[in-house]
PLY file of the C-alpha trace (Angstrom):
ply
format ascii 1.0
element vertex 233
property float x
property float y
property float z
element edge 232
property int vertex1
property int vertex2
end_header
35.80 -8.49 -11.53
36.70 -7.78 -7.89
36.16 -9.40 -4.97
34.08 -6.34 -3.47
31.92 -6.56 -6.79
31.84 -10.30 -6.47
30.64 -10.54 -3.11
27.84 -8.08 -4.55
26.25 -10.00 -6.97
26.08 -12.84 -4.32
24.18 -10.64 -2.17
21.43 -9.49 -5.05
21.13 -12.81 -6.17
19.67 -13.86 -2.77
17.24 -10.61 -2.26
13.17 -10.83 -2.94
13.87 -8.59 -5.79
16.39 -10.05 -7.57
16.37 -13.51 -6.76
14.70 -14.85 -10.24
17.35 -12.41 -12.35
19.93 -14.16 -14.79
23.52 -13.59 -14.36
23.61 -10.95 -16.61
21.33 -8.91 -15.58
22.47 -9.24 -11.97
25.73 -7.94 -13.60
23.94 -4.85 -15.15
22.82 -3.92 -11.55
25.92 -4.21 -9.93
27.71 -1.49 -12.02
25.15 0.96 -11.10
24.80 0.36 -7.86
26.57 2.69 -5.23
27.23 1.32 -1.79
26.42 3.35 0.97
26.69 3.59 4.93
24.70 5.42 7.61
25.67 6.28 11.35
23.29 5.99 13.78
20.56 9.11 13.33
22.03 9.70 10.27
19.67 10.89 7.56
19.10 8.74 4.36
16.87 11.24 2.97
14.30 13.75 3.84
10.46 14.59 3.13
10.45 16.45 -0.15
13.91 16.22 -1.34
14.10 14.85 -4.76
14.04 11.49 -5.52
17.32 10.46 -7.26
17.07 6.78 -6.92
15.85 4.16 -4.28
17.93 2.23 -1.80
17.99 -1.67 -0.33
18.95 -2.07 2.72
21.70 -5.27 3.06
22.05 -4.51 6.99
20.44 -2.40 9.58
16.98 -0.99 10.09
15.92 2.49 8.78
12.77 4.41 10.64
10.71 5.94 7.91
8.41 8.73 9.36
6.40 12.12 8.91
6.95 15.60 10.92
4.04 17.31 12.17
3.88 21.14 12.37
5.04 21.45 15.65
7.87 18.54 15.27
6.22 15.75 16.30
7.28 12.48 14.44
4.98 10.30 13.15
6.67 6.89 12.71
5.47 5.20 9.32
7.49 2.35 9.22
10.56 0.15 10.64
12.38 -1.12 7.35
14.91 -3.89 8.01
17.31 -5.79 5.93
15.92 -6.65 1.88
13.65 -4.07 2.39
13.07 -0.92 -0.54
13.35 2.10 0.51
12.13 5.57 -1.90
11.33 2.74 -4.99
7.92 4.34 -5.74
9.15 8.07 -5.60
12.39 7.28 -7.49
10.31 5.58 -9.89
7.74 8.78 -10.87
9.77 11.26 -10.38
7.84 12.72 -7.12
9.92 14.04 -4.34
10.48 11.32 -1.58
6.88 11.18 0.51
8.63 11.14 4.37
12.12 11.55 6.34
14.46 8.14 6.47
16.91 7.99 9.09
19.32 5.18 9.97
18.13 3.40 13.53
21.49 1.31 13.69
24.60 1.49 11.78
23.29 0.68 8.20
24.84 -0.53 5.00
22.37 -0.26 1.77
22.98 0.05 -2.06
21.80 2.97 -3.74
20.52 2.58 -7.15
20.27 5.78 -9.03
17.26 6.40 -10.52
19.00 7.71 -14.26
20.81 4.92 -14.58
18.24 2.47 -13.10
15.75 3.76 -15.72
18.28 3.35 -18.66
18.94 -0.37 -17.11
15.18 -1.65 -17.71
14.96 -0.83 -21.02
17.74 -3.13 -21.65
16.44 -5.30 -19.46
13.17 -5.29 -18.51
12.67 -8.38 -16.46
14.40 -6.09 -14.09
11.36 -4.29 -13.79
9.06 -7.50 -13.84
10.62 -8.81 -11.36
10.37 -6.23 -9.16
6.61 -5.51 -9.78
5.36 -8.84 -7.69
6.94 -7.45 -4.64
6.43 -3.76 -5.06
2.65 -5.14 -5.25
3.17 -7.10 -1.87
4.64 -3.89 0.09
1.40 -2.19 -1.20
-0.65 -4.87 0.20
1.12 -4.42 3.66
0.55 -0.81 3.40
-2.71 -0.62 2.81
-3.28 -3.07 5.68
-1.16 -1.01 8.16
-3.51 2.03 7.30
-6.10 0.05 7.76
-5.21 -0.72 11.11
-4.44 2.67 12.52
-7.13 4.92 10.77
-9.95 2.26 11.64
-9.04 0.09 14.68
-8.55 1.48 17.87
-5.08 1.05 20.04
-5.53 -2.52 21.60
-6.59 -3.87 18.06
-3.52 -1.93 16.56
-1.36 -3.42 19.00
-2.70 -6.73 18.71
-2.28 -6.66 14.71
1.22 -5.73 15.19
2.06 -8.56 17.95
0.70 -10.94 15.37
2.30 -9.77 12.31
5.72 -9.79 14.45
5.09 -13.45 15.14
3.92 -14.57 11.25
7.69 -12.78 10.51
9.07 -14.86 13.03
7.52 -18.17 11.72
4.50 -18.02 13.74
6.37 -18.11 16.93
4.66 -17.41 20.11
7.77 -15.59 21.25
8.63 -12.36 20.18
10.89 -9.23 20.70
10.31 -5.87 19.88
13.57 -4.12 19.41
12.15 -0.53 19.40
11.81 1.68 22.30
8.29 2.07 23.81
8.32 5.52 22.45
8.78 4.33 19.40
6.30 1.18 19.06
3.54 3.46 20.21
4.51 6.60 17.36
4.41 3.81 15.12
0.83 3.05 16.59
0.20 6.19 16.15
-0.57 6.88 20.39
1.45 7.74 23.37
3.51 5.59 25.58
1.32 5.52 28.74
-1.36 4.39 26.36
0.50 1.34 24.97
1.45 0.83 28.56
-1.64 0.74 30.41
-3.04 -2.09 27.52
-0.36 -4.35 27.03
-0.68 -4.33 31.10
-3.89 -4.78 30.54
-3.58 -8.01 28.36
-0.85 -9.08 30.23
-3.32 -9.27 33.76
-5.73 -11.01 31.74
-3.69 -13.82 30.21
-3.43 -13.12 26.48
0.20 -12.19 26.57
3.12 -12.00 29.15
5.43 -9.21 28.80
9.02 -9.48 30.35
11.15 -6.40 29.03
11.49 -6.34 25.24
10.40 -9.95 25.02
6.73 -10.90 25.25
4.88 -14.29 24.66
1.42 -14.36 22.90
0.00 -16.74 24.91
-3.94 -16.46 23.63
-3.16 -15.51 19.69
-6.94 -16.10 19.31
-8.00 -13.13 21.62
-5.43 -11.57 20.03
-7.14 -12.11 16.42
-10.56 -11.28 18.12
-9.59 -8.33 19.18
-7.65 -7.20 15.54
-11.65 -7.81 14.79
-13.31 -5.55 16.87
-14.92 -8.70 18.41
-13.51 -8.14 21.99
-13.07 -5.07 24.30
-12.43 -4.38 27.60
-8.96 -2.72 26.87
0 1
1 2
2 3
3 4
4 5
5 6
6 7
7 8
8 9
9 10
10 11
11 12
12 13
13 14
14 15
15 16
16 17
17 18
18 19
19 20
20 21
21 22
22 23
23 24
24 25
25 26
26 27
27 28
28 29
29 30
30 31
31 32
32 33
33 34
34 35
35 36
36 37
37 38
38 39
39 40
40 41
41 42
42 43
43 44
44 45
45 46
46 47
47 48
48 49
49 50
50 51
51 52
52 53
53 54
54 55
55 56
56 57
57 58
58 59
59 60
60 61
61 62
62 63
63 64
64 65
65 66
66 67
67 68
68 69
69 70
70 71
71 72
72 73
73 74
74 75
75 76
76 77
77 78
78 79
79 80
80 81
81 82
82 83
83 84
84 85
85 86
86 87
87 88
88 89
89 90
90 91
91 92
92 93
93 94
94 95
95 96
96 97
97 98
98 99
99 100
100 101
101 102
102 103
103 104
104 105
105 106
106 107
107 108
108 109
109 110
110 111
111 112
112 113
113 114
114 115
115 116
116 117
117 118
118 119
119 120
120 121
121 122
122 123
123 124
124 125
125 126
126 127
127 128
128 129
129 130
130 131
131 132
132 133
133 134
134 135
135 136
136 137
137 138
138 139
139 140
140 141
141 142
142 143
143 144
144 145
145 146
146 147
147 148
148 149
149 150
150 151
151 152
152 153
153 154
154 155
155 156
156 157
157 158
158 159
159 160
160 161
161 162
162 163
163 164
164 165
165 166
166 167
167 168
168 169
169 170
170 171
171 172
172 173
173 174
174 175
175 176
176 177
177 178
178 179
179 180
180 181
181 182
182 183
183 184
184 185
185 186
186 187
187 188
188 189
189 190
190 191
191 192
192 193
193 194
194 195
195 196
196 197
197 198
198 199
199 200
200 201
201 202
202 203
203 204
204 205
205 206
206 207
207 208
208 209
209 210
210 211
211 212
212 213
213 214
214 215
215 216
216 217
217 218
218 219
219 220
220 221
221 222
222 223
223 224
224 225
225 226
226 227
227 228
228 229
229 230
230 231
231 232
């Protein structure tokens, strides 16, 4: 085995969806798997095209969003590194649901879906395995929608401040490495919006924004207000 291939398995073994696998099964994967890379803007894969497998990304961040009618993007979600990407779609056949484009430069491995499908029925702890944490992305999912069809912006924001700190270890420090444009697509509003409320939370103590970084300084508020229990904003 080479080196390349090697250094593969070593990198399955330690993602979510892998990490329970035996050796030989982790072996199985890696022959299948097809290593890809992505410029900056590149396109991963587009709304309707057919699904021929799903991809993990090892390194980067991928924006996954919707085009309106008249162009306007929609931004779904910011996958990072050990996230799936196109697992349900490759998985029933349906064409992939939204665009994918590359954010960074971004390495992944592609898993065709053919040979992925031929894989579990050798193996189907494969599949097991991956099941828990297909069921915890639909969890987040459902909570993101949540949030934007039935809070309104500050308790959209708030949610997302918070769930940036529980991924950082509950630290009351965090960074967000999008562009304002992009944080408020994802929030599904406009900049000026997003700036007039975060300015408005900064002037009344719950958080202090300096650039990219900003420190949650009242996470309770911040809670309250993912509740509908304050407003103000």
């Amino acid at each position: 085995m080479s080196a390349r291939k090697k250094d593969n398995i070593s990198l399955l073994i330690k993602l979510p969806l892998f990490h329970k696998l035996d050796e030989n099964a982790l072996i199985m994967l890696n022959r299948i798997l097809k290593e890809r890379e992505f410029a900056r803007g590149e396109n991963i894969f587009a709304e309707g095209s057919e699904a021929a497998g799903f991809y993990i990304i090892i390194q980067g961040r991928v924006k996954v969003f919707k085009l309106s009618a008249d162009g306007k993007e929609q931004i779904l979600h910011i996958a990072a590194s050990k996230e799936l990407l196109g697992a349900v779609s490759a998985f029933a056949g349906d064409p992939y649901p939204a665009y994918a484009d590359a954010m960074e430069k971004t390495r992944v491995f592609f898993f065709p879906r053919k040979e992925f499908l031929a894989l579990i029925q050798k193996e189907p702890s494969v599949v097991m395995n991956m099941m828990a944490n297909l069921a915890m992305r639909l969890q987040h999912f459902t909570r993101m929608i949540e949030d934007l069809s039935l809070k309104e912006v500050p308790g959209r924001l708030a949610a997302y401040l918070l769930y940036l700190s529980k991924q950082s270890r509950d630290s009351d420090s965090i960074e967000i490495d999008i562009s304002k444009g992009q944080l408020a697509s994802l929030l599904g509003t406009i900049p000026e919006t997003l700036s007039r409320i975060m300015r408005k939370m900064n002037d009344k103590g719950i958080l202090k924004v300096s650039g990219r970084k900003i420190e949650l300084l009242n996470k309770r508020v911040l809670s309250d207000i993912v509740n509908g229990e304050k407003s103000g904003l």
